[in-house]
PLY file of the C-alpha trace (Angstrom):
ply
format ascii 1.0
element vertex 286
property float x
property float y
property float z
element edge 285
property int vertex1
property int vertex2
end_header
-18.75 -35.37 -29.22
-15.17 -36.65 -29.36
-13.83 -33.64 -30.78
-15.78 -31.61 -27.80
-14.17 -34.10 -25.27
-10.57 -32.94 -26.56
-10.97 -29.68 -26.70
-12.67 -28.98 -23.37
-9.21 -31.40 -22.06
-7.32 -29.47 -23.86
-8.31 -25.76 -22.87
-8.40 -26.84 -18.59
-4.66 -28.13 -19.32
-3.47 -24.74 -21.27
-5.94 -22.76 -18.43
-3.67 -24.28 -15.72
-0.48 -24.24 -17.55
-1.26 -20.48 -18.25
-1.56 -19.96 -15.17
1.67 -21.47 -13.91
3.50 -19.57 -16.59
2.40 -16.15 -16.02
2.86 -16.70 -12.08
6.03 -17.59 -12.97
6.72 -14.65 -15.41
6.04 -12.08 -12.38
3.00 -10.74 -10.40
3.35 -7.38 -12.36
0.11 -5.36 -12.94
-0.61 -3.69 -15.72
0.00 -0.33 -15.54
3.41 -1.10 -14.05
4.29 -3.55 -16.67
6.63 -2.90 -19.66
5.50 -2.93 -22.91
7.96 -5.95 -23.64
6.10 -7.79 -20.68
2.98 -7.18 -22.28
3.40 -8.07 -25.03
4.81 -11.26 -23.76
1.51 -12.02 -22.22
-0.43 -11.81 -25.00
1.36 -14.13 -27.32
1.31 -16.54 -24.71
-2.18 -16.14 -24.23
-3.11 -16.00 -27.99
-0.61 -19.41 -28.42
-2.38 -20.97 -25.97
-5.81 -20.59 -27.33
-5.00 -21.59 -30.36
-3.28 -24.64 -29.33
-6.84 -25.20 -26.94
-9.03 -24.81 -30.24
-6.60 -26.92 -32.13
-6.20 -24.53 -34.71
-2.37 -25.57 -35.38
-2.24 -28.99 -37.14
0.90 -29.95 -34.81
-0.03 -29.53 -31.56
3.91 -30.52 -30.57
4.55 -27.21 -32.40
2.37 -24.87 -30.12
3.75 -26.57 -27.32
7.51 -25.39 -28.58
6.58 -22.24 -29.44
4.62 -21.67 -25.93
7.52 -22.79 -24.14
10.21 -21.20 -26.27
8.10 -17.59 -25.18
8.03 -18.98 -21.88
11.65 -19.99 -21.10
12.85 -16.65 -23.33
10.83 -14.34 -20.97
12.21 -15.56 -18.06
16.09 -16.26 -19.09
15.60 -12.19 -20.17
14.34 -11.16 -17.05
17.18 -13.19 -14.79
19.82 -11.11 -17.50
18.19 -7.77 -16.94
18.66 -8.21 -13.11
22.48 -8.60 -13.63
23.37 -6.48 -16.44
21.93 -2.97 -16.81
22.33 -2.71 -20.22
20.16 -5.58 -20.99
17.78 -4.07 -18.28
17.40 -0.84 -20.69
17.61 -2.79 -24.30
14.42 -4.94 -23.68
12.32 -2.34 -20.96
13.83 1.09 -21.94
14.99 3.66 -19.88
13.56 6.42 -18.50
13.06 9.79 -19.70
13.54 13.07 -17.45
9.88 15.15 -18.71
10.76 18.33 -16.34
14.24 18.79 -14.75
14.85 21.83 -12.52
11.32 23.28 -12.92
12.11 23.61 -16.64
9.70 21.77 -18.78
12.29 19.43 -21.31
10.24 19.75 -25.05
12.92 17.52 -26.73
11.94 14.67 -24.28
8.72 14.86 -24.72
8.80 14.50 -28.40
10.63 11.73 -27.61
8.33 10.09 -25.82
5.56 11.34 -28.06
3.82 13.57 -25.14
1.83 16.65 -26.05
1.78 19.37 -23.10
-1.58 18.82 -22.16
-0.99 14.75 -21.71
2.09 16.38 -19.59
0.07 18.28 -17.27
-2.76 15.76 -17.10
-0.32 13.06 -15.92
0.93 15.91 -13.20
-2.55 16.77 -12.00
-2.75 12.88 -11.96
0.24 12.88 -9.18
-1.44 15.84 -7.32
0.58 18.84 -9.08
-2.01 21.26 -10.44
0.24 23.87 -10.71
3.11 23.51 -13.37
5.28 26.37 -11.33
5.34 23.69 -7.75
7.09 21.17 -10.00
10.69 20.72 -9.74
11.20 17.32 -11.44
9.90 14.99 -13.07
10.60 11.71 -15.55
8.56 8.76 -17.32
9.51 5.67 -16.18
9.96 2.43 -18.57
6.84 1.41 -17.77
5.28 5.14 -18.92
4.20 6.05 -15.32
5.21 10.04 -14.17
6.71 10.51 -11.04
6.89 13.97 -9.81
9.03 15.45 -7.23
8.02 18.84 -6.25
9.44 21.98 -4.97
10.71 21.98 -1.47
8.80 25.10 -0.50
5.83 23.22 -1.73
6.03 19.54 -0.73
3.47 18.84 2.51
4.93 19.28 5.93
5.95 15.69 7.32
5.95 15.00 11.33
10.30 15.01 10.71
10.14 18.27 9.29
8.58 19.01 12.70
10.94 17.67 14.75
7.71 15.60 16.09
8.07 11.95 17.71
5.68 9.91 15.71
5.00 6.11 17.18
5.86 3.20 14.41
3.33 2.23 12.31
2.32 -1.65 11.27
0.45 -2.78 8.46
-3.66 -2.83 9.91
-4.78 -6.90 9.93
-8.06 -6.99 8.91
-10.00 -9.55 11.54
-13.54 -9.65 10.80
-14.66 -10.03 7.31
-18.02 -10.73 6.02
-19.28 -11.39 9.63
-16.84 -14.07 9.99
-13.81 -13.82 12.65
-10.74 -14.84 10.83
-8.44 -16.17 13.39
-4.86 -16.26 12.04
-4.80 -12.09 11.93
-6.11 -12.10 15.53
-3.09 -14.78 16.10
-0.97 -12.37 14.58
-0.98 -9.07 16.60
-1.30 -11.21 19.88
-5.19 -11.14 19.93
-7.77 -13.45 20.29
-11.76 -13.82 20.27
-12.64 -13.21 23.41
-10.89 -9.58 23.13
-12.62 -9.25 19.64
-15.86 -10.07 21.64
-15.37 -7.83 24.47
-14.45 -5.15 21.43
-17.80 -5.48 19.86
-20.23 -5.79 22.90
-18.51 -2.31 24.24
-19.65 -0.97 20.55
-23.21 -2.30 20.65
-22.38 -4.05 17.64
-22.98 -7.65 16.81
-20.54 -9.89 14.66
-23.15 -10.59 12.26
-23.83 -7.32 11.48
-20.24 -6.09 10.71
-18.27 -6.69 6.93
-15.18 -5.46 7.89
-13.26 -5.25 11.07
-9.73 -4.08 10.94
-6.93 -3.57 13.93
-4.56 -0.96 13.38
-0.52 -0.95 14.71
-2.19 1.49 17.76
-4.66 -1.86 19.29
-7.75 0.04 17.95
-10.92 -1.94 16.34
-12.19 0.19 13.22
-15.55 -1.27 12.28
-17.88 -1.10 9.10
-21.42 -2.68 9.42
-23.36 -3.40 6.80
-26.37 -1.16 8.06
-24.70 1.85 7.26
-27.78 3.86 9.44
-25.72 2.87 12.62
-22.81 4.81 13.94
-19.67 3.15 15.78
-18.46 4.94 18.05
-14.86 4.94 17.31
-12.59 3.57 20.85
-10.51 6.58 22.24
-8.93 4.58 25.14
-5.38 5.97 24.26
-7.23 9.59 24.19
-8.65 9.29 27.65
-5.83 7.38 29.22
-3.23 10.44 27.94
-6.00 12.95 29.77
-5.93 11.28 32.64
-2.45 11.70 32.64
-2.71 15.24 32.04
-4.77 15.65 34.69
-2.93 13.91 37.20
0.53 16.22 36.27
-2.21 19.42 36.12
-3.18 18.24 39.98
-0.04 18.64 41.35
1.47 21.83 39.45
-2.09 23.01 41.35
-1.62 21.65 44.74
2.42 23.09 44.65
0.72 26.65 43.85
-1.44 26.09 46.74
0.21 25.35 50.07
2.62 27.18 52.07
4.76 24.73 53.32
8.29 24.35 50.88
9.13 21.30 51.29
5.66 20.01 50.23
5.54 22.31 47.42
8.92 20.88 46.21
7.65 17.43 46.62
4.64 18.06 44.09
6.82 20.39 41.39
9.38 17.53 41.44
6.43 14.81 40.35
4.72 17.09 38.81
8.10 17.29 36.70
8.46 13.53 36.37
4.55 12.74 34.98
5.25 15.42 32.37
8.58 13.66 31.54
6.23 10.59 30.83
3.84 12.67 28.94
6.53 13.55 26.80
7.09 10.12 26.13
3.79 8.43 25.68
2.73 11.22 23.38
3.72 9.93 20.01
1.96 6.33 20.93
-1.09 7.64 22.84
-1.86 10.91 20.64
-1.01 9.72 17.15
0 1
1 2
2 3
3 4
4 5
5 6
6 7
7 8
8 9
9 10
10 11
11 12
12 13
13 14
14 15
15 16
16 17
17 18
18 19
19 20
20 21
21 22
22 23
23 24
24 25
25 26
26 27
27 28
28 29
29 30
30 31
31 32
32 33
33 34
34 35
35 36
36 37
37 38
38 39
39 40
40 41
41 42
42 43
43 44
44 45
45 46
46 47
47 48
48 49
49 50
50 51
51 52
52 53
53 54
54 55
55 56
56 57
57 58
58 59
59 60
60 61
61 62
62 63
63 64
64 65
65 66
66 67
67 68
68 69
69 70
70 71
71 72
72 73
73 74
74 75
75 76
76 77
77 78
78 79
79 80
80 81
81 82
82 83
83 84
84 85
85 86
86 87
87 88
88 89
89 90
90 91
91 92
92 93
93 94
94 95
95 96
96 97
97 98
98 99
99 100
100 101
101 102
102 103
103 104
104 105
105 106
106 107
107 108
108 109
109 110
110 111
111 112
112 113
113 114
114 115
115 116
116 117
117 118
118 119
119 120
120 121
121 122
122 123
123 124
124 125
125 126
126 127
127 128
128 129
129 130
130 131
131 132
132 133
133 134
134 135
135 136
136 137
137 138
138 139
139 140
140 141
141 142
142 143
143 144
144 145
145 146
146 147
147 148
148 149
149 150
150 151
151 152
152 153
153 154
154 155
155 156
156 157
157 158
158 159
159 160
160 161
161 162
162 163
163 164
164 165
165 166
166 167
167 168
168 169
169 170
170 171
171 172
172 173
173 174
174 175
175 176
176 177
177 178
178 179
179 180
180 181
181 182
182 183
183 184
184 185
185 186
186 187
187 188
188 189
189 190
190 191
191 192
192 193
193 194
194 195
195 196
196 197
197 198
198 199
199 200
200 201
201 202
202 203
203 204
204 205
205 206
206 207
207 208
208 209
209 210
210 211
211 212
212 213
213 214
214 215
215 216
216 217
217 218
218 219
219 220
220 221
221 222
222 223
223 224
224 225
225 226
226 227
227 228
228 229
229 230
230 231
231 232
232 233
233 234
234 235
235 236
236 237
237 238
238 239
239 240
240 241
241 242
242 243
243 244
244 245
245 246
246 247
247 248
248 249
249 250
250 251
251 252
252 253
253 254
254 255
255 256
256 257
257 258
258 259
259 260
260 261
261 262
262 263
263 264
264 265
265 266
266 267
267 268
268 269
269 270
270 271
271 272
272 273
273 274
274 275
275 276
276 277
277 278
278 279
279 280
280 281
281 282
282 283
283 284
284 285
């Protein structure tokens, strides 16, 4: 029973100093960590379970070797941020796979890469097509990044010349039927809007999982009874057609009458509205 009593001490001490440790280490997932970095992990996850079973006589020695892991993984890291070369000694460098739509076989021996692990990890990144491919390299961590053609890369409101409104990251303000309150806070909003949101959808709050405001004002809801449909607010929609409307009205009344100084009056306004359209169009038709 005594033993039990230690070793159940023992493993919520090294759970917590785990913990501390590898929050220290970094926040780095797994398929963008190094294989240095990983390794790390491990032995300080193996070290510390067998220090918790008590499988080293010494416990004083576990303890130095977890914290000699520990305080060697992070003095490396702060020397990799200052010098380079350290950087690419302990997490590697990259490797350039495809470099001016030519496909670089000497690299990918190197990084031990047959071609059909080549054009998996392309298809993986949205390139089907070997030919739209213009570059591409393996990082240190042994993720492809591909930069395609220009002809074939997707069209991009700048390449358009189009006014696009600023976009902010969504807060999510409903979430398993519960308002959370510091997101509302956030973007300016409070419950009683939240309310007034839901009662124009026909929705109640207990009936929705996830309620999210985007950088536009807009409530997108999902409800757990999936047999419902939200309608989906169009606010900005209708106010830019009223708009519309209004300009469209007095190009029509200026075609109508006779009398020039009239006519003047509504081309000249008709002028300025569509000067606002111009305007409100990237915020109110994004």
């Amino acid at each position: 029973m005594q033993n039990f009593v230690v070793v159940l001490l023992r493993t919520i001490i090294l759970f917590f100093l785990t913990l501390f440790i590898v929050r220290i280490i970094g926040k780095n997932s797994l398929s963008k960590m190094t294989p240095f970095k990983f390794i790390s992990y491990i032995v300080i996850a193996v070290i510390a379970s067998v220090i918790s079973l008590g499988l080293i006589p010494n416990i004083a020695f576990g303890f130095i070797a977890l914290a000699v892991w520990f305080f060697f993984s992070i003095a490396l890291d702060y020397i990799a941020m200052k010098s380079k070369w350290v950087h690419d000694f302990i997490n590697g460098k990259e490797t350039v796979l495809i470099k001016d739509g030519k496909v670089m076989e000497e690299s990918l021996k190197q990084v031990k890469f047959t071609g059909e692990e080549l054009l998996r990890e392309l298809r993986t990144k949205n390139a089907f097509n070997l030919a739209d491919v213009e570059f591409a390299v393996m990082e240190a961590t042994g993720e492809v990044n591909v930069l395609l053609k220009s002809d074939k890369k997707p069209i991009t409101a700048h390449d358009m010349k189009i006014k696009v409104a600023p976009a902010t990251e969504p807060q999510t303000v409903i979430l398993d039927g519960n308002i959370l309150d510091e997101p509302l806070s956030t973007i300016g909003l409070n419950r009683e809007w939240l309310k007034i949101q839901l009662s124009n959808a026909g929705v109640s709050l207990d009936n929705v999982f996830i309620g999210q405001v985007d950088s536009s004002g807009d409530l997108f809801l999902d409800l757990f009874d999936d047999s419902i449909q939200v309608v989906q607010p169009q606010v900005k929609e209708l106010l830019y057609a009223t708009i519309s409307k209004v300009q469209a009205d007095l190009l029509s009344f200026s075609l109508e009458t006779n009398d020039l100084q009239v006519k003047q009056m509504y081309s000249e306004n008709a002028g300025k509205i569509k000067k606002v359209m111009d305007r409100l169009e990237p915020y109110l038709l994004r």
